[in-house]
C-alpha positions in Angstrom: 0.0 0.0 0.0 1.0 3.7 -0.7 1.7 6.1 2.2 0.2 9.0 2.6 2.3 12.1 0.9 2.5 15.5 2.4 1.7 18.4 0.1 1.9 22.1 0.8 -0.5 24.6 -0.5 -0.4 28.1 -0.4 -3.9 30.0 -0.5 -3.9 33.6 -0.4 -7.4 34.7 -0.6 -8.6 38.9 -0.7 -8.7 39.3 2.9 -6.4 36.7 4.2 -3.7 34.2 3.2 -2.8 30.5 4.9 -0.9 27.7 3.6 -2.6 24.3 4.4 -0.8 20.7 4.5 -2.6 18.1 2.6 -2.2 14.3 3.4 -3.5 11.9 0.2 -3.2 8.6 0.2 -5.1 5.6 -1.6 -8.5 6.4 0.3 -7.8 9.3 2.2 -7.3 12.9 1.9 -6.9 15.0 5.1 -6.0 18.9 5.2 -4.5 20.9 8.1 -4.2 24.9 8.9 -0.5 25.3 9.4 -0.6 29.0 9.3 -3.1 31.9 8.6 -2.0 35.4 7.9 -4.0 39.0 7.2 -4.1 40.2 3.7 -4.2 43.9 4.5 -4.1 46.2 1.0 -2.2 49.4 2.1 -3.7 52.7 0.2 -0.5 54.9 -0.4 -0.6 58.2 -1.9 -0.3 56.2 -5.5 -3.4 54.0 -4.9 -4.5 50.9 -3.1 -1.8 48.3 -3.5 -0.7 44.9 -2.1 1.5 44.2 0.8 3.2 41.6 -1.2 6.5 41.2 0.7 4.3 41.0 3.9 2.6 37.7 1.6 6.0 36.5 1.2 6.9 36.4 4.3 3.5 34.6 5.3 4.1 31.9 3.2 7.7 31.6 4.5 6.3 31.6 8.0 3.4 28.6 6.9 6.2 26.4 5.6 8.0 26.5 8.2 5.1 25.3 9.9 4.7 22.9 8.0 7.0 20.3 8.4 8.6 18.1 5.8 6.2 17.9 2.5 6.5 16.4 -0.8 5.5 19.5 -3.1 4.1 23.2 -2.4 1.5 24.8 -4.9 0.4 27.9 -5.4 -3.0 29.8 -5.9 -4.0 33.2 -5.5 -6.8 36.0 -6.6 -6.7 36.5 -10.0 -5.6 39.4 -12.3 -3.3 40.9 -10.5 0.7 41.1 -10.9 3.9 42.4 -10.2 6.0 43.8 -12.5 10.0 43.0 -12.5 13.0 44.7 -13.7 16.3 43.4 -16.2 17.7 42.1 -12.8 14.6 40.3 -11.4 13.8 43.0 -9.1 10.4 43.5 -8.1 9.6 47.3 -9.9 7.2 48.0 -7.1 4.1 46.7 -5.2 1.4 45.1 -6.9 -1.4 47.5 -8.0 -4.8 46.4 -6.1 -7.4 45.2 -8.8 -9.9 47.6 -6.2 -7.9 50.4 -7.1 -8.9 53.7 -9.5 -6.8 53.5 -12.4 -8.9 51.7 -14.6 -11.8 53.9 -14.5 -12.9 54.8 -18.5 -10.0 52.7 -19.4 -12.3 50.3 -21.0 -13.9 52.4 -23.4 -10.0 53.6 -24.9 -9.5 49.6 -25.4 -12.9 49.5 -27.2 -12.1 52.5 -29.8 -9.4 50.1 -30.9 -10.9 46.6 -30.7 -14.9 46.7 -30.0 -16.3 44.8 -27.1 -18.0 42.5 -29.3 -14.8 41.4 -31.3 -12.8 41.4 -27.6 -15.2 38.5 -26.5 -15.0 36.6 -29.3 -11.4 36.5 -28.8 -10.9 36.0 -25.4 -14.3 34.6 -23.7 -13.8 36.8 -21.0 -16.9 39.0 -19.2 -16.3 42.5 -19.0 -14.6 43.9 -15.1 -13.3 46.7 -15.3 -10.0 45.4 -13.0 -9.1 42.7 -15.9 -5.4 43.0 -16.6 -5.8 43.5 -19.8 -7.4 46.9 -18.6 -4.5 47.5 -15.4 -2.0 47.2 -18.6 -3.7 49.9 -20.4 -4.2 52.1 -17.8 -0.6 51.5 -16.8 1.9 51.6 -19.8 2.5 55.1 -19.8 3.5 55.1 -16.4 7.4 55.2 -15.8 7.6 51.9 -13.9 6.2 50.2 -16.8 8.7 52.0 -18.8 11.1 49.9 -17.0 9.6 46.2 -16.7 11.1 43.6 -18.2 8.8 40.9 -17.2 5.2 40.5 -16.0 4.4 37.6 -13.3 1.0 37.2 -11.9 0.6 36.9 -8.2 1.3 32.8 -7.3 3.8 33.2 -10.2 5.7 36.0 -8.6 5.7 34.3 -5.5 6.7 30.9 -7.1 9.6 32.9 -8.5 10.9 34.1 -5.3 10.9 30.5 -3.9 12.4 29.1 -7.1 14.2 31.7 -9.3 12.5 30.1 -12.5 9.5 32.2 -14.0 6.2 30.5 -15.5 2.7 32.0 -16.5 0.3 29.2 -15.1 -2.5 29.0 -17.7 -5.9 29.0 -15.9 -4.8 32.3 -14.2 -3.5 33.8 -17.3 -7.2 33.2 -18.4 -8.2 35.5 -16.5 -6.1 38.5 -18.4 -8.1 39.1 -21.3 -5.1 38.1 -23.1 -5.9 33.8 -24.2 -8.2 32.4 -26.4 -10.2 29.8 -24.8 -10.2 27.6 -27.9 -6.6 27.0 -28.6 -5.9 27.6 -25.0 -2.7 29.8 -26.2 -2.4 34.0 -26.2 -4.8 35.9 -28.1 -2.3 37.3 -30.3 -4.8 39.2 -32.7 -5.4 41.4 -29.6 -2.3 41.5 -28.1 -1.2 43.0 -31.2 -4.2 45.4 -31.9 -3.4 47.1 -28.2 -0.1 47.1 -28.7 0.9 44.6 -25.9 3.7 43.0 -25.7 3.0 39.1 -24.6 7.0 39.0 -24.3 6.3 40.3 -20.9 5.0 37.0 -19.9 7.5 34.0 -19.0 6.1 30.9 -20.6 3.1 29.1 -19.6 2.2 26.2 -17.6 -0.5 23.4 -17.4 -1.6 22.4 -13.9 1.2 19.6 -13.4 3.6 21.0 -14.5 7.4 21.6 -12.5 7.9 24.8 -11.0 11.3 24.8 -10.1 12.7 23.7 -6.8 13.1 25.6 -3.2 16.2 27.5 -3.3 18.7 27.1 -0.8 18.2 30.3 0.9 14.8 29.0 1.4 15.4 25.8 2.3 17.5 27.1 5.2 14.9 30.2 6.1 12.2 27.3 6.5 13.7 24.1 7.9 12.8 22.3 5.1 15.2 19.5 3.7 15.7 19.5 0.2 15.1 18.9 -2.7 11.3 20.5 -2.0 10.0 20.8 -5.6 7.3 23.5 -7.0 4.4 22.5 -8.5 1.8 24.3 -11.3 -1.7 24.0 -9.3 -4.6 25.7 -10.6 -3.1 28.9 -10.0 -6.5 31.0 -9.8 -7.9 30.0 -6.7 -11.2 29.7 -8.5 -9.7 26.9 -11.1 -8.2 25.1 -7.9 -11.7 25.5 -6.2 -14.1 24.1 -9.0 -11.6 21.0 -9.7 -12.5 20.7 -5.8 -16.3 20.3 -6.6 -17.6 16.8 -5.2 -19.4 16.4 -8.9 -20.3 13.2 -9.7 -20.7 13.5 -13.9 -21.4 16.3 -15.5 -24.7 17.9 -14.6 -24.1 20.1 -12.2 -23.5 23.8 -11.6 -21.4 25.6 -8.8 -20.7 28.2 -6.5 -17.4 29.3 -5.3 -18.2 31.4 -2.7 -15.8 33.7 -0.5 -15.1 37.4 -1.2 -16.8 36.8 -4.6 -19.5 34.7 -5.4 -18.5 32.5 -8.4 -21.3 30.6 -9.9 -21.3 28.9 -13.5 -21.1 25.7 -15.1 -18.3 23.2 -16.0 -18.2 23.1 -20.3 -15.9 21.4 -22.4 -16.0 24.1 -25.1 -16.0 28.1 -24.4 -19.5 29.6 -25.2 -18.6 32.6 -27.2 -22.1 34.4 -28.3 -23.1 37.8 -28.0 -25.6 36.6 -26.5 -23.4 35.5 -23.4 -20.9 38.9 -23.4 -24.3 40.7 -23.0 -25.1 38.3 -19.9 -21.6 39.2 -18.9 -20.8 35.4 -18.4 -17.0 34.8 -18.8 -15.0 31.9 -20.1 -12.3 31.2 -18.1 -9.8 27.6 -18.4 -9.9 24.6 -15.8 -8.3 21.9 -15.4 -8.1 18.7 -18.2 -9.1 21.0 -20.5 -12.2 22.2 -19.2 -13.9 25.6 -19.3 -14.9 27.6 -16.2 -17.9 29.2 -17.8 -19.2 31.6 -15.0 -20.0 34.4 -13.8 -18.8 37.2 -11.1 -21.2 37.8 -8.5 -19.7 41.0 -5.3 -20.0 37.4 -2.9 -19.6 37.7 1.0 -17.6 41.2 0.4 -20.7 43.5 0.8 -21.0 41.5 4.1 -17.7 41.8 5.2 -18.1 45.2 4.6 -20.9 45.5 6.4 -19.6 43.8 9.0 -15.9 46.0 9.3 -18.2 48.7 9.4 -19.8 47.6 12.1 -16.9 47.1 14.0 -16.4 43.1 13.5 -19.5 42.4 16.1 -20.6 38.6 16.0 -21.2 36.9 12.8 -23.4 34.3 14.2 -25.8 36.8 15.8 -26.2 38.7 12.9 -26.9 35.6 10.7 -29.8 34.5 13.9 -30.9 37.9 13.4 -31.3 37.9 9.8 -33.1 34.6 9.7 -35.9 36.8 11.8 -36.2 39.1 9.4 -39.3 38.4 6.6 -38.1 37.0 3.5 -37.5 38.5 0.1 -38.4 42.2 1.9 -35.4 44.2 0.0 -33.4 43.1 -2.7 -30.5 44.3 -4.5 -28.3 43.6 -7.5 -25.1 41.8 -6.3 -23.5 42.3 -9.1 -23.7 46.0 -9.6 -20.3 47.4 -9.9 -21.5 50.4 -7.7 -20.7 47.8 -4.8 -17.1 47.5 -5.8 -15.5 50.0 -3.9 -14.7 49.5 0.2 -16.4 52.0 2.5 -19.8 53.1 4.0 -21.7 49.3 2.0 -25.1 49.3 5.3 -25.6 53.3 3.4 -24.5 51.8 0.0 -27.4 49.2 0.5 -30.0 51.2 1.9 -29.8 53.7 -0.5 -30.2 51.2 -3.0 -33.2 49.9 -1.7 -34.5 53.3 -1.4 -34.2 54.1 -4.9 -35.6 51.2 -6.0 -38.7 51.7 -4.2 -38.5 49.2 -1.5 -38.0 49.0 2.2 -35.3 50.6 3.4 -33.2 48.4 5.8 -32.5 49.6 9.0 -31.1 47.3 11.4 -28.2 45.3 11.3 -30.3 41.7 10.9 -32.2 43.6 8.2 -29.0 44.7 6.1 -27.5 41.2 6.9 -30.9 39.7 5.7 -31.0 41.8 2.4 -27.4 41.0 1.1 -28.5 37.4 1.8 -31.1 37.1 0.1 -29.8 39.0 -2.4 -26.7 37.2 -2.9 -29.2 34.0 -3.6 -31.2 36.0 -6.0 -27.6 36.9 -8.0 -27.1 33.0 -7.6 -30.8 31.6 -9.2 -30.0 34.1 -11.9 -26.9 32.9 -12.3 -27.6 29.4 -12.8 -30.1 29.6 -14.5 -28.8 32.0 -17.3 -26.0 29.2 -17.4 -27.9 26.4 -18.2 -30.1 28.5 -21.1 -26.8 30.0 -23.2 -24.6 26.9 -22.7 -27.5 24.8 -23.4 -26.2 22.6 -20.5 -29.3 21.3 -18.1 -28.2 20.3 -14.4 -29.8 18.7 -11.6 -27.3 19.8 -8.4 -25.9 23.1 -7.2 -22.5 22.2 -5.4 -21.6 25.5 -3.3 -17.7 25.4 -2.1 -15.9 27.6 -0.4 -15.9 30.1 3.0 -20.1 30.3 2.1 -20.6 26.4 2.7 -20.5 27.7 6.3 -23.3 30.2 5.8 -26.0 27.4 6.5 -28.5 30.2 5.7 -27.3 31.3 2.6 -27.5 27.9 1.3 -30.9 27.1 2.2 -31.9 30.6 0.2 -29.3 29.3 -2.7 -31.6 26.1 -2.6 -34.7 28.0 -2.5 -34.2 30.2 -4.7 -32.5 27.8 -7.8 -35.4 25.4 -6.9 -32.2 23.0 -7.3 -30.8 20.6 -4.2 -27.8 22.4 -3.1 -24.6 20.2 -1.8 -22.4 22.0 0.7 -18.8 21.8 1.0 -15.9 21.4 1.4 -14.7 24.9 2.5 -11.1 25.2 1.4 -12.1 24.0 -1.6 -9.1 25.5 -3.1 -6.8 24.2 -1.0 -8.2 21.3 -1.6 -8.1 21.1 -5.0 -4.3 22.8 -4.8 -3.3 19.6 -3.0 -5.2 17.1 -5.6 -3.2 18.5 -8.6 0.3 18.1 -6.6 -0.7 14.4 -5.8 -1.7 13.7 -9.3 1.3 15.0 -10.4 3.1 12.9 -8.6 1.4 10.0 -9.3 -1.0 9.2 -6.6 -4.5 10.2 -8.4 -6.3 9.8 -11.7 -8.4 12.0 -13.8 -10.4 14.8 -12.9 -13.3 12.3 -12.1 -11.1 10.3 -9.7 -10.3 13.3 -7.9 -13.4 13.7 -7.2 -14.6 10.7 -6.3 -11.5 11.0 -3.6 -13.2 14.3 -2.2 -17.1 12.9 -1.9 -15.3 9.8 -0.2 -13.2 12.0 2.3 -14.9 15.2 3.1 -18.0 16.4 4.9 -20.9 17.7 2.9 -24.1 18.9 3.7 -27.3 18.6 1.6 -30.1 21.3 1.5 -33.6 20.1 -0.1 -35.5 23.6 -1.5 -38.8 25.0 -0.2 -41.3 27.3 -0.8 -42.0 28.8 -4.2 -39.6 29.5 -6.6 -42.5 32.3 -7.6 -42.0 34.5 -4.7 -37.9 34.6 -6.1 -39.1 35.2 -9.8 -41.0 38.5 -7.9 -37.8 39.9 -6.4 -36.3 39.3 -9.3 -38.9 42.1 -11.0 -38.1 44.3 -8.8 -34.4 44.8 -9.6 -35.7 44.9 -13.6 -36.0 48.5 -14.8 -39.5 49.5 -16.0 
C-alpha cells in the first residue's frame, strides 16, 4: 500500500492568506491549517496596493510550519501582478485590482478593438480590474517603462521561492489576453493594443514543474531539500471548481468567499453575443475544461458591512437575519457600484430606497438583504447558465468560506429550486493539493479526484422550499420598468 504524501499549498485569498498541509493517500485525503496570515491592501498616496513582501513572508512563515512535505503549490486572486525589472527586481508593489486606475479605461481599449470582437477572442466577461485593462491604464507610467517581465501573483511568488518564471495557464485566463479555444495567447489582440505578450514568462498546465526551493529558502524554513514546485490551478477559482464533489457532468457551482462564483463546467467556451451581453466569462480549468461563469460581489458586501460595524458577532447577525421576513429588499449583487470599500449598510439602503423598497435599517435587516440577495444573484446565475450553454443540471455544489453560511444555502436552494450540496470549505486548497498528488502519481483523472473528495470530506445537503414564484417576484423588482 502507498503512504500518505504531504503536500503544501499556499492559498492567499482577498482578505487573508494560509498555507494548508494536505495528506493523500489511496482512500484518504486529510488537510490541516499550518498558518493563517491578514491580507491587508495598504492605500499609499499612488493608490490601493498589495502588501506583497508581507505575503511573502506569510508563506515563508506557513512552511516553516509545515514540516517536511513532498510538493508546495500555489493559488491566488486572479488578475493581478507584479512587475520586475532586467535584474529580477520586483519594480514595485502590486497595483490592487480595487484600485482607481482603470476607471474609463475600458472604453480607450474599445475605440481600438470593439467589445464585441474582444469577446470573441478572449471569452472573458467585461470587469473593469481585468489586466488587460491595469495594462492599459498603466503603460504610460514610468515603472512600466522599465519592466522587463510580468508575473501574476502565485507566479511571482513561485519565482521568489524558485528563481524560475512561468505564467500558469488558468490564471492567465483570466487577463483578457488567451483564447479559450486553442488555450494559447490571443495574439490578434495582443497586437491590436499594442501589448507585448513578451512580458510573460512561458506558460504552464496544472502539473507542470515549477522549479525547486532554493537554498536560501530551504535554510529560512527548515525544510530538507530537494522540495520541488508545482503548477496548481493557479487562480484559486480553477483550484476550487476542480474541488467540486461532482459526480458526472450535470451540475452547476458556486465558489463562494469574497466573490461569489457561480457557473457551469463546459468542455468548449461559449462565445455568443448573446453571453458577453449576460456578462458570463470563459475562463480555463483543469483537463481542458472551461470555467464558464460568472462574477457575483459574494460575501464582500457583508464583510463590509460587518468592518463597518466594528467586527460584532457573525453568528448573531446571521440569527438575526433569519428573523427578518423574507425576500423584503433586494439588491443587484452584481452591480459594480458595490465594488468599492467603504460606507456598504448606506450603499445598500440607498439602494433599496431608490428602487422603491423598504429601506433596511437594522443590522439583521442589512445582513438579511445581502443574503437574500446574494441568492437571488445566484438563481440568476444558474439559471442563465444552463439556457446560453445549453447545459441542463440537476445539483448546485456551493464550495468555499459560504458552505459555512448554512442560511445562505438554504436561500441558494430555495431560490434555484435546485438541491444544493455543501462543501468542502477550502475547496481550493483542496483542489491545490489534488493537482500536486496527481502530479506525482498518486491520483487519476479529474473524475477520480473527485470521487477522492465525496469519499473523504463532509458535505451537507439542503432540499428547497417554498415557491420558486416569490424569487421570480424579487427578481422584478431589480428589472428596470
Amino acid at each position: 500500500m502507498t503512504a500518505p504524501r504531504s503536500y503544501a499549498a499556499v492559498d492567499l485569498g482577498a482578505s487573508s492568506g494560509r498555507v494548508m498541509v494536505g495528506r493523500v493517500g489511496p482512500d484518504s485525503l486529510e488537510l490541516a491549517e499550518a498558518h493563517r496570515f491578514v491580507n491587508r491592501p495598504v492605500r499609499v498616496p499612488e493608490g490601493l496596493r498589495w502588501d506583497v513582501l508581507a505575503l511573502y513572508g506569510g508563506v515563508l512563515d506557513g512552511l516553516r510550519a509545515t514540516g517536511q512535505v513532498d510538493s508546495v503549490g500555489i493559488d491566488s486572486w486572479a488578475v493581478d501582478y507584479g512587475l520586475l525589472d532586467a535584474d529580477g527586481a520586483l519594480l514595485g508593489n502590486p497595483v490592487h485590482y480595487r484600485d482607481a486606475r482603470t476607471e474609463g479605461v475600458a472604453e480607450k481599449v474599445w475605440a481600438s478593438v470593439p467589445a464585441a470582437e474582444l469577446y470573441a477572442g478572449t471569452g472573458l466577461q467585461y470587469a473593469p480590474f481585468n489586466t488587460l485593462y491595469q495594462l492599459v491604464a498603466a503603460r504610460s507610467s514610468a515603472q512600466f517603462a522599465h519592466a522587463e517581465r510580468l508575473l501574476l501573483i502565485p507566479d511571482l511568488l513561485s519565482y521568489w521561492l524558485t528563481g524560475e518564471q512561468g505564467t500558469e495557464l488558468t490564471n492567465a485566463s483570466t487577463t483578457q489576453l488567451i483564447d479559450p479555444r486553442t488555450r494559447d495567447w490571443s495574439y490578434e489582440v495582443a497586437d491590436r493594443l499594442g501589448i507585448d505578450l513578451g512580458l510573460f514568462a512561458p506558460l504552464r498546465r496544472p502539473g507542470d514543474p515549477a522549479g525547486l526551493l532554493r537554498p536560501e529558502v530551504l535554510e529560512e524554513t527548515g525544510l530538507a531539500g530537494p522540495v520541488p514546485v508545482t503548477a496548481v490551478g493557479s487562480h484559486d477559482t480553477a483550484s476550487a471548481v476542480a474541488a467540486v464533489p461532482a459526480d458526472g457532468e450535470r451540475f452547476a457551482y458556486i465558489c463562494t468567499g469574497t466573490w461569489s462564483l457561480a457557473g457551469l463546467e463546459l468542455a468548449a467556451p461559449v462565445l455568443t453575443e448573446e453571453s458577453r451581453a449576460a456578462n458570463f466569462t470563459n475562463e480555463l480549468g483543469l483537463d481542458g475544461t472551461v470555467r464558464y461563469l460568472r462574477n457575483i460581489m459574494g460575501l464582500w458586501l457583508l464583510q463590509e458591512c460587518v468592518r463597518a460595524w466594528g467586527d460584532p458577532d457573525l453568528g448573531e447577525l446571521l440569527r438575526a437575519a433569519a428573523t427578518v421576513p423574507a425576500l423584503r429588499s433586494v439588491v443587484d449583487a452584481g452591480d459594480a457600484g458595490f465594488l468599492a470599500p467603504g460606507r456598504m449598510p448606506e450603499r445598500i439602503a440607498e439602494a433599496c430606497r431608490v428602487s422603491g423598497q423598504p429601506v433596511p435599517r437594522t443590522r439583521g435587516e442589512i445582513t438579511r438583504c445581502i443574503l437574500d440577495s446574494l441568492a437571488l444573484a445566484h438563481r440568476r446565475a444558474v439559471a442563465q447558465a444552463q439556457r446560453l450553454a445549453d447545459h441542463p443540471v440537476d445539483t448546485v455544489y456551493v464550495v468555499g468560506g459560504g458552505t459555512r453560511n448554512a442560511l445562505l444555502c438554504q436561500l441558494t436552494a430555495d431560490a434555484c429550486g435546485l438541491p444544493v450540496v455543501a462543501g468542502p470549505a477550502e475547496a481550493a486548497a483542496l483542489g491545490n493539493v489534488l493537482v500536486q498528488a496527481r502530479a506525482h502519481g498518486l491520483l487519476g483523472d479529474l473524475a477520480d479526484m473527485r470521487r477522492l473528495l465525496t469519499r473523504s470530506q463532509p458535505l451537507t445537503r439542503y432540499a428547497p422550499s417554498g415557491d420558486t414564484a416569490r424569487w421570480e417576484a424579487a427578481e422584478a423588482r431589480l428589472t428596470p420598468r
